[in-house]
N, C-alpha and C positions, 0 to 999 in steps of 0.2 A: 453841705451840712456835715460834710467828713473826709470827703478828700482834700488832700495836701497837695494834687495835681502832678503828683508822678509821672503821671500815664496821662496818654491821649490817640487812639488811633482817629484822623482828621477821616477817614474812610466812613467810618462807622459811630463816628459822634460829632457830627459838624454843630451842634445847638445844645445848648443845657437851658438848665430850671432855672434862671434869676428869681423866680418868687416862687414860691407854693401857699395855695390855699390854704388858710388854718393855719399857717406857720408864720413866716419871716423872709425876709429879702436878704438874697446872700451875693448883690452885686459888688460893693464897695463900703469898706469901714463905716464913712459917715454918711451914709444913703438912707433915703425915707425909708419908714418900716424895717431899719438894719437888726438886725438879732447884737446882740451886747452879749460879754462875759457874765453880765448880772440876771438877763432873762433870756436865753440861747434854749429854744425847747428843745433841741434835740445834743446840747451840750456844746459848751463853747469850744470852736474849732478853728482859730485865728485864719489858721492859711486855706481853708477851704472857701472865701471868697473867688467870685469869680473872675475880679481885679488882677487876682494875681495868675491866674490861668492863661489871661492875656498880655498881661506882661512877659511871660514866659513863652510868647509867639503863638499860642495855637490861636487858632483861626474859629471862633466860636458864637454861633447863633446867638439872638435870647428868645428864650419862651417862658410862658409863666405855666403853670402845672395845677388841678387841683389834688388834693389829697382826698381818701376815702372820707372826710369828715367835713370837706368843703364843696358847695356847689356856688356856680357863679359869681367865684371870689376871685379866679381871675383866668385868663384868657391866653389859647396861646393861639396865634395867629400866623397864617400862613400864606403868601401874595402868590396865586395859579393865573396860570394860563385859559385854565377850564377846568369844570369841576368833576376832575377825577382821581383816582386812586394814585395813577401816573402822575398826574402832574401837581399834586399834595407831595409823594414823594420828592420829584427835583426841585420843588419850593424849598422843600428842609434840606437837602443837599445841597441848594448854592444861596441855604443861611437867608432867604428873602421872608422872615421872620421876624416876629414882635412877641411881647407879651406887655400885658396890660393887667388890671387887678376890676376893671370895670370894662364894659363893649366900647370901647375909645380907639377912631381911627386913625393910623398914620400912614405916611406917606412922605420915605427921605430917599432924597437922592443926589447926586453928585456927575457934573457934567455927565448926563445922562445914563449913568450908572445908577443901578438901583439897591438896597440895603442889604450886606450879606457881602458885598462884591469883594476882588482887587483889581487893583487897573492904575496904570498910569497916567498922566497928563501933564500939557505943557505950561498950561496955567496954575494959579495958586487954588488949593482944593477948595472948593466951594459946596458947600451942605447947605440944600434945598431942603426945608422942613415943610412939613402941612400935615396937621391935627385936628382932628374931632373930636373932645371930650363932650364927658355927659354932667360936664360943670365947665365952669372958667378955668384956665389953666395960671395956677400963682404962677408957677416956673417954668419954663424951659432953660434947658442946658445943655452942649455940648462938650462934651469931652473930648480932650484928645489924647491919645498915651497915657490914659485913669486919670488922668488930671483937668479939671474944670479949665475952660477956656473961653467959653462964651456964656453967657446967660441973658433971656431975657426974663422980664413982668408981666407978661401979655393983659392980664385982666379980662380972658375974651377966652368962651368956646371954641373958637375958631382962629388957629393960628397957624398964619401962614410966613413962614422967616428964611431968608438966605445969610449965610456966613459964610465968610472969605478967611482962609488961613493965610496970612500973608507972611510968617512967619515962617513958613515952612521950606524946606531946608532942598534941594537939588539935592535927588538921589535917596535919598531918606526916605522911608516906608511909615507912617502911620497911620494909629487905627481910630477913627472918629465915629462914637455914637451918641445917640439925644435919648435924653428922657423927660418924661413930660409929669410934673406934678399940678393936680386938679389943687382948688381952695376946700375940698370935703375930703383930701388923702388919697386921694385914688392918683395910684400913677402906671406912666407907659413908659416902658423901656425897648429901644430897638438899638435891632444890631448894629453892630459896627460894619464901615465899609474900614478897607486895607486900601492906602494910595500913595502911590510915590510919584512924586511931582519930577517931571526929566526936562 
């Protein structure tokens, strides 16, 4: 909502806000609930999407955020080990995060790597989806490098989908995340994994 993304220590900011309660979505230009130059409540700030944060390589979570004026308007979610202070920490350190705008759960992975990761492989990247909203989901999508790649329709609370990048390039690093839009507006956005196919 105001950085230009100058700065980034990967140390000590591995996750940002894609959504805040009370506000606006500030993933990507033409993204559900996106803030516009015409209704930006916190003032229109073109390159403070977080589109371009990862274009620009940093390696970055999503979470969703409330603000003082919003309660369970959306969710930020964190995949432990066990439920402790420790292991809440290394969840958000190695980015195994969601954010959602409703309690809707995900669960993406990639030849057994799980969301947040980097990692190699000898195959073409394949993204393992599986969702629980608290409606049908109109959309799913992946991205890949901010750019639309896959989508499905599901029509269905419950969606379970694998994608194969076959297009992907030997040697080459890209970063593929899914977001899920419900038919009542409500969506889930999760991290990106980092993968270079060798």
């Amino acid at each position: 909502m105001g950085t230009d993304w100058r700065d980034n220590d990967p140390e000590l900011e591995p996750w940002v806000a894609i959504y805040q309660g009370d506000r606006q979505n500030y993933e990507i230009p033409d993204g559900p609930r996106t803030n516009t130059a015409d209704d930006s409540i916190g003032g229109w700030r073109a390159l403070g999407f977080v589109s371009y944060a990862l274009a620009k390589g940093y390696r970055l979570g999503f979470q969703a955020s409330i603000d003082h004026l919003s309660t369970h308007m959306s969710y930020a979610n964190v995949w432990v080990t066990e439920p402790t202070r420790k292991a809440m920490l290394e969840g958000i350190r190695k980015r195994r995060v969601y954010g959602a705008t409703d309690n809707i759960l995900a669960d993406v992975c990639s030849h057994g790597h799980f969301m947040g990761e980097e990692f190699e492989t000898s195959e073409a990247p394949r993204i393992e989806v599986s969702l629980l909203g608290t409606a049908d989901f109109e959309r799913v999508a992946i991205t890949k490098d901010g750019r639309y790649f896959h989508s499905a329709n599901p029509r269905s609370r419950q969606v379970k989908l694998t994608w194969a990048d076959t297009t992907a390039q030997c040697g080459e690093t890209s970063f593929y995340d899914v977001r899920g839009e419900q038919v009542d507006a409500e969506v889930v956005w999760v991290s990106p994994m980092w993968i270079t196919p060798r």
